[in-house]
MARGUMI-696217 format. One record per residue (C-alpha): x, y, z; residue number from 1. Coordinates in pm, 1 decimal, padded with zeros to 6 digits. Example, Ala and Ser with C-alpha at 12.3 -4.5 7.8 and 13.67 -1.06 7.14 Angstrom:
BEGIN
         x         y         z    i
   01230.0  -00450.0   00780.0    1
   01367.0  -00106.0   00714.0    2
# end
This chain:
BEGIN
         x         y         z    i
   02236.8  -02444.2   00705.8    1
   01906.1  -02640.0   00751.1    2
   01523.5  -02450.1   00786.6    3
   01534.0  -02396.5   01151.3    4
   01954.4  -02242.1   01122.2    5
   01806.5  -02036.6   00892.7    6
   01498.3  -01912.3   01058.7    7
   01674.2  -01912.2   01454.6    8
   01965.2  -01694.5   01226.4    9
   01773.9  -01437.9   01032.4   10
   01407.7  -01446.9   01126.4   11
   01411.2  -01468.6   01542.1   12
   01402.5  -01158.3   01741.0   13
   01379.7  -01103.2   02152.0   14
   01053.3  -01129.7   02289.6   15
   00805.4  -00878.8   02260.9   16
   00781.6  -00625.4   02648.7   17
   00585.2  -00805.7   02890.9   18
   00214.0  -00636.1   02765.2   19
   00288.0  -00629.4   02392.2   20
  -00049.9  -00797.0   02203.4   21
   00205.4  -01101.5   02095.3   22
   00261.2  -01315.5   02415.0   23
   00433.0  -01554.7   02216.2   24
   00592.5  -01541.0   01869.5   25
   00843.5  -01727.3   01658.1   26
   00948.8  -02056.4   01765.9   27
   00613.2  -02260.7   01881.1   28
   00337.3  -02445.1   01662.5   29
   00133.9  -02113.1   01678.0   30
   00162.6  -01784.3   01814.1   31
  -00026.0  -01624.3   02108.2   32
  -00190.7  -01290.9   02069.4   33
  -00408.1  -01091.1   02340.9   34
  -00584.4  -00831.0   02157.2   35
  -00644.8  -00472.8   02354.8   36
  -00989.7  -00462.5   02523.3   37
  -01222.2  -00281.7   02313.8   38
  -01060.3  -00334.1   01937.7   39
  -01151.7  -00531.2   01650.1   40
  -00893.2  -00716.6   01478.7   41
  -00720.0  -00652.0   01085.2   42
  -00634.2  -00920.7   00879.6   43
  -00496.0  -00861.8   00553.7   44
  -00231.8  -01100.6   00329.0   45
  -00030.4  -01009.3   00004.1   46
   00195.2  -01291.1  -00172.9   47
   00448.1  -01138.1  -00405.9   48
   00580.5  -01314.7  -00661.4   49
   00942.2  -01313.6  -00831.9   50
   00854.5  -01176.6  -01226.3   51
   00533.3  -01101.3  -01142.8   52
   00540.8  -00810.0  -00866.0   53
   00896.2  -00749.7  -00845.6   54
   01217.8  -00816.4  -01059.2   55
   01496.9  -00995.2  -01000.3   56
   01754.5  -00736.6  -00965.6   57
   01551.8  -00575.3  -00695.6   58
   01841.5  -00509.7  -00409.6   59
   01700.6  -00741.7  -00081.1   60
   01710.9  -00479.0   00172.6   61
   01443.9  -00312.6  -00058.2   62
   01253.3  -00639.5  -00138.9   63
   01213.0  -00707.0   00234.9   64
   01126.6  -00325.0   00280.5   65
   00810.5  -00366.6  -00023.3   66
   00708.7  -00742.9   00123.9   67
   00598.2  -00589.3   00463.2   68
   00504.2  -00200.8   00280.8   69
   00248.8  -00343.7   00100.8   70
   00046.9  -00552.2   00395.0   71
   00047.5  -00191.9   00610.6   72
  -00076.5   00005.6   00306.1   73
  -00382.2  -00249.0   00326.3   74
  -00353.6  -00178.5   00678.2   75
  -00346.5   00171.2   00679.0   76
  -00607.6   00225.4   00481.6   77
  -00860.5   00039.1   00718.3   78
  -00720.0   00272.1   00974.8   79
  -00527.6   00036.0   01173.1   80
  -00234.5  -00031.1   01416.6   81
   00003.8  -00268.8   01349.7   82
   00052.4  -00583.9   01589.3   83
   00164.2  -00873.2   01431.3   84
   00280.7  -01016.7   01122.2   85
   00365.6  -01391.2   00959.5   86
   00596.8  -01461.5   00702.1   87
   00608.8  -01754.7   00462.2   88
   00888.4  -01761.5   00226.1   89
   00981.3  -02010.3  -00115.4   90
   01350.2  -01975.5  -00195.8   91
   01511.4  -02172.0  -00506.7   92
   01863.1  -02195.1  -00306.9   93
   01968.4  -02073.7   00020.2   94
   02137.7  -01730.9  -00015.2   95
   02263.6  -01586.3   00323.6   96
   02372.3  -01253.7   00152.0   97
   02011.7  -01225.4   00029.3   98
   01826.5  -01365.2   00402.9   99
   02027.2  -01107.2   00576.7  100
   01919.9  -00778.0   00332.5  101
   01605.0  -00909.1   00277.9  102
   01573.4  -00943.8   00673.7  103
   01696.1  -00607.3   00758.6  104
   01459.9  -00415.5   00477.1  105
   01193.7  -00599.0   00674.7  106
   01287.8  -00550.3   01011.2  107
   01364.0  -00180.6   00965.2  108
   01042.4  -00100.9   00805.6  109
   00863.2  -00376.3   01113.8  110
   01049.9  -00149.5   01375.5  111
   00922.0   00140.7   01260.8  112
   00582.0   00073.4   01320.7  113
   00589.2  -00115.4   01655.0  114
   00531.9  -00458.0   01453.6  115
   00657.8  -00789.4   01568.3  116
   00688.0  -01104.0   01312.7  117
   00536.1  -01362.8   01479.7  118
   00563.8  -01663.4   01311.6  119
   00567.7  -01814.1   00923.3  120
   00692.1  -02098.6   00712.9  121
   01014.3  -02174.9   00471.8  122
   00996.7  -02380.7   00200.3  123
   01222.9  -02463.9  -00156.1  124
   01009.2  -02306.7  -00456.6  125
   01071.7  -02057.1  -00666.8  126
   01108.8  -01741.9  -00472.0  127
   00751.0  -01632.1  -00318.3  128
   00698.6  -01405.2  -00026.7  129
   00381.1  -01449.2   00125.7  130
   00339.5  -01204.7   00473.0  131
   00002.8  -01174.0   00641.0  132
  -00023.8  -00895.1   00877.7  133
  -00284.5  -00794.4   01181.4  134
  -00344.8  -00479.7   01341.9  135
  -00580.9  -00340.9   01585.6  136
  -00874.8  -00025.8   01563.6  137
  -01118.4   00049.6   01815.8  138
  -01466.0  -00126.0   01806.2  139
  -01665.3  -00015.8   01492.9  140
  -01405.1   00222.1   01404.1  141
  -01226.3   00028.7   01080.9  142
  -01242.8   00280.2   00720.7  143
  -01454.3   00065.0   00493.5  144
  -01491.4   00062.8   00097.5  145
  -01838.8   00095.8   00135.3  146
  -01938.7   00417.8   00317.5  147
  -01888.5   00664.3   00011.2  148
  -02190.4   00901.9  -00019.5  149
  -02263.7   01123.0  -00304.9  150
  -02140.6   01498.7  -00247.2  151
  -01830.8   01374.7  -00023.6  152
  -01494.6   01477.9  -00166.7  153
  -01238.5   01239.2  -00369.5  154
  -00910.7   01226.8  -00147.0  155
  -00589.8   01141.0  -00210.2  156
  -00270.3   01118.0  -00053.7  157
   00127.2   01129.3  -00185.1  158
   00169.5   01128.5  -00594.4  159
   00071.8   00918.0  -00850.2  160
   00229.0   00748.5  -01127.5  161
   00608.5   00714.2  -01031.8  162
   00643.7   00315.3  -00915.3  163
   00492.1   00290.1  -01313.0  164
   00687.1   00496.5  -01464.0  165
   00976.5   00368.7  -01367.2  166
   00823.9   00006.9  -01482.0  167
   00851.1   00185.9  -01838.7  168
   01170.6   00280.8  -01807.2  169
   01275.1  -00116.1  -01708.9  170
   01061.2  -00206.6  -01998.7  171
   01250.2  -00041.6  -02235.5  172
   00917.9   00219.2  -02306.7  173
   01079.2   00503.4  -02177.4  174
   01440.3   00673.4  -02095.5  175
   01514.1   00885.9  -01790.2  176
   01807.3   01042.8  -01688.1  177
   01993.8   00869.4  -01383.4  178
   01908.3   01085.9  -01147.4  179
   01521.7   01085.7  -01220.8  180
   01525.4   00661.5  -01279.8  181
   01641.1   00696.2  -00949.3  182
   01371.8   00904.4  -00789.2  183
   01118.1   00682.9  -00950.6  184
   01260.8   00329.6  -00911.6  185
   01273.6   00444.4  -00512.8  186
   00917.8   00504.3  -00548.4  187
   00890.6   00136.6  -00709.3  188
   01039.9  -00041.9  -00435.0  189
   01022.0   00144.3  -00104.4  190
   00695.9   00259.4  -00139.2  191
   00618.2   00395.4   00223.4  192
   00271.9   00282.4   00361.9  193
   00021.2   00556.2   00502.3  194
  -00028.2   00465.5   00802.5  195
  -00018.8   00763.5   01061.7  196
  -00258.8   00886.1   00780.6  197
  -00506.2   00590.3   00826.1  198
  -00526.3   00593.7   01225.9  199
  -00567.3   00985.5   01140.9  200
  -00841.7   00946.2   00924.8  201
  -01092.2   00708.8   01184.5  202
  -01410.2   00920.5   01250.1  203
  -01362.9   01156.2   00948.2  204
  -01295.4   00965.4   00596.8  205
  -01640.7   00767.1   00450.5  206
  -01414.4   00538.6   00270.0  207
  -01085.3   00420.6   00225.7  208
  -00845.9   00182.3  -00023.1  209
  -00469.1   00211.1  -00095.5  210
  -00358.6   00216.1  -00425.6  211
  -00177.9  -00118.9  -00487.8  212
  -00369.4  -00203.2  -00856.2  213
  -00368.5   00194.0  -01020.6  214
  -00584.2   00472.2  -00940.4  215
  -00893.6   00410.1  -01144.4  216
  -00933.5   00051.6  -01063.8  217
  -00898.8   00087.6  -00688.1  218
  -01163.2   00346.8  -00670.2  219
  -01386.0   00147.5  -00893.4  220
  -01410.4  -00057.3  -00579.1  221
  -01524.1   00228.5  -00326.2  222
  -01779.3   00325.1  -00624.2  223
  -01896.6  -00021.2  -00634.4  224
  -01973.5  -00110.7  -00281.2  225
  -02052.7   00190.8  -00183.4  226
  -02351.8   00213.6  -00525.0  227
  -02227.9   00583.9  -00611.2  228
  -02016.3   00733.9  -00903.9  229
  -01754.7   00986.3  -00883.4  230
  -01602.5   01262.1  -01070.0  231
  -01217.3   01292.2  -01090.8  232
  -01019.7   01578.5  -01192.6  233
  -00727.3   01463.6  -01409.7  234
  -00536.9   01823.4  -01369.4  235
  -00561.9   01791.2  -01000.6  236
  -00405.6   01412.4  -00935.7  237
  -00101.9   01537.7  -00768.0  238
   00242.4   01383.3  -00951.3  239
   00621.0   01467.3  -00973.4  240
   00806.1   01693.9  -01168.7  241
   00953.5   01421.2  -01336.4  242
   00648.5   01226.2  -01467.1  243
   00479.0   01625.2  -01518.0  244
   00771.5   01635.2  -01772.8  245
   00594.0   01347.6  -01966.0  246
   00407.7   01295.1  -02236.2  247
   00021.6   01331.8  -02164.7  248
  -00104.8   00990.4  -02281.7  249
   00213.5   00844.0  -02068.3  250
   00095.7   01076.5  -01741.8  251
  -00249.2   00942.4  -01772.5  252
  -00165.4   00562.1  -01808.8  253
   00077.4   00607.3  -01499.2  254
  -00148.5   00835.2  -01271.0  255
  -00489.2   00591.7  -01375.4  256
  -00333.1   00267.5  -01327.4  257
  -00007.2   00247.6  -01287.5  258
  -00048.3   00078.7  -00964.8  259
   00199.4   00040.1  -00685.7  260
   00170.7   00359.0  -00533.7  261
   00010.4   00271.7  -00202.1  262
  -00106.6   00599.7  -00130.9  263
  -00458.5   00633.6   00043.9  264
  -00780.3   00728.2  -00160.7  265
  -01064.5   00857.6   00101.4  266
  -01392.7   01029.3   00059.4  267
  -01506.8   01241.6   00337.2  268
  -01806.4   01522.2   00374.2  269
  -01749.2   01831.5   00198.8  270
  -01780.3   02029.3   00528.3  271
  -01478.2   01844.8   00675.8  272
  -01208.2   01985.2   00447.0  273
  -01019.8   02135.3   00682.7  274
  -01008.9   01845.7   00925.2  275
  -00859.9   01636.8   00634.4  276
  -00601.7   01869.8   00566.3  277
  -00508.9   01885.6   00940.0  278
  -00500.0   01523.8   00939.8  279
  -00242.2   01505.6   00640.4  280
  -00013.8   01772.4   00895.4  281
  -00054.1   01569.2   01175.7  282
   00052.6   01250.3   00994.2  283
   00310.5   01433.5   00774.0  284
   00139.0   01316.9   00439.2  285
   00032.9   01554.6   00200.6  286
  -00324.5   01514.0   00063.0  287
  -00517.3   01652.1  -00236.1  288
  -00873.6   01713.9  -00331.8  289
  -00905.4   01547.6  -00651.9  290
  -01293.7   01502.2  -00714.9  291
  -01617.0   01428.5  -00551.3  292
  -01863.4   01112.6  -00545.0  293
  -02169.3   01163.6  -00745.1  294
  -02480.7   00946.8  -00704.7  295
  -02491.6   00849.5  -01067.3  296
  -02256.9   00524.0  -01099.4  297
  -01928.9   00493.6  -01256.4  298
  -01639.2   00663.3  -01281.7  299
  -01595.5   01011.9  -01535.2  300
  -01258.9   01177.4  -01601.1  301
  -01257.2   01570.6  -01637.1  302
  -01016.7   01838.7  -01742.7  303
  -00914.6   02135.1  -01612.8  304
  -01236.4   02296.0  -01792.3  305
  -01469.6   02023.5  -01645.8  306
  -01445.3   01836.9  -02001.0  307
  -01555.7   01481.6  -01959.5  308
  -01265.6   01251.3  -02107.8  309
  -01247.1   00901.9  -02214.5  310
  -01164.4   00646.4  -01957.5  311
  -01091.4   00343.0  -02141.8  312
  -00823.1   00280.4  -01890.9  313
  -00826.5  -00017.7  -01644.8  314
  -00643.4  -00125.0  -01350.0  315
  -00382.5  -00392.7  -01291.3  316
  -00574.6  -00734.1  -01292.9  317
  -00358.7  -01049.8  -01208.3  318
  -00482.3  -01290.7  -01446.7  319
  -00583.8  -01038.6  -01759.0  320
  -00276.3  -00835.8  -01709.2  321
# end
């Protein structure tokens, strides 16, 4: 099987309804898009490499699930809707059993959000997925990092901590029982990307970043451009029962940057609390009040008797980690 048997085989779907924003898709030198009257366009890209974001025993149908997850947790959290997507993919050898799982976690997870892969690139490498996705929001209407202002509560959606814990467990750190590895390694690799939450959220959240790098890192970057400071609660960063059951120093590395969550952290004015919460029930994600933004810069850790605690605690970094 030669580039184009494998891409006409695992990678071509029917053409998008007559109307759809791609006009043409996989199978020409470029794609066509018409964007909606009225809309901006998203643009995000995430390259995930084998040993480096994922391991090797990862099961396909869950690698091709995490490949796309992680592009529409960027998405979400600018508040977008998915349109398009373009996949590029390295493989050492071709491996049909592992093109058709790794094609129907993708197309599964694609399907349920209305998104059509449009185009991409195959290659012999060592095995690199590289997907770039696009989405759509109304003119002026995209969540920013920078619009964080000091009194606004600290949002944030889902738990915390899991996809890391269960990192620990593969590491050799830590030993669950098979039914809790379980629990967390599902939160490792199908993490489920906000974003009914993030389309919910236009108008009312200041600010907005998913949590692909750990907790404290990402919001360093909403503190940063948006030149405040914030104060986080540590007993209020919501987290299973099973990492609860941990060790405290082990609950704090995983919950402050254990990355791989993609859950959404927001900001948004004090006097909207109630239309955040009725945004997590219309988009069937729960959300928790963990903190507000201060306009003193940086980032201080509290307990549950407003304690300040130290945070010597970083987030994931690609080339220092």
């Amino acid at each position: 099987m030669g580039e184009f048997d494998l891409i006409a085989r695992y990678f071509t779907r029917p053409a998008p309804a007559p109307g759809h924003t791609v006009a043409l898709g996989v199978g020409d030198d470029c794609a066509v898009l018409t964007p909606t009257p009225g809309h901006q366009w998203l643009v995000s890209t995430d390259m995930l490499v084998e040993g480096r974001h994922f391991l090797s025993t990862v099961q396909p149908q869950r690698l091709g699930h995490k490949a796309l997850a992680v592009n529409l947790s960027d998405l979400a959290a600018s508040g977008g809707t998915p349109r398009a997507c373009f996949l590029s993919l390295a493989l050492p050898r071709l491996d049909e059993a592992f093109l058709a799982g790794f094609s129907e976690g993708l197309f599964a997870l694609a399907d349920a959000h209305g998104l059509v892969l449009a185009g991409g690139d195959t290659t012999a490498g060592p095995l690199n997925i590289n997907i770039t996705i696009m989405g759509e929001v109304p003119q002026g209407q995209a969540l920013l990092r920078s619009g964080a202002r000091a009194g606004d509560d600290l949002w944030v959606s889902g738990t915390l901590g899991d996809a890391r814990l269960a990192l620990e467990v593969f590491r050799g750190h830590v030993s669950l029982p098979g039914d809790q590895f379980d629990s967390v390694r599902l939160a490792m690799e199908l993490p489920q990307p906000r974003v009914a939450l993030g389309r919910a959220l236009r108008g009312l959240a200041s600010s907005a970043i998913d949590v692909s790098d750990g907790l404290a890192g990402d919001l360093g970057h909403i503190l940063h451009r948006s030149a405040v400071g914030a104060r986080l609660h540590l007993a209020d960063l919501p987290r299973s029962a099973v990492l609860g059951a941990m060790p405290e120093d082990l609950q704090r590395l995983c919950l402050l940057t254990g990355g791989d969550d993609y859950e959404l952290v927001f900001t948004a004015p004090a006097e909207a609390r109630d239309r955040v919460l009725e945004a997590g029930r219309q988009s069937a994600t729960p959300v928790y009040r963990i903190g507000r933004i201060e306009p003193q810069p940086g980032l201080r850790l509290v307990d549950g008797e407003g304690r300040e605690l130290d945070l010597a605690l970083q987030g994931f970094d690609h080339f220092k980690s």
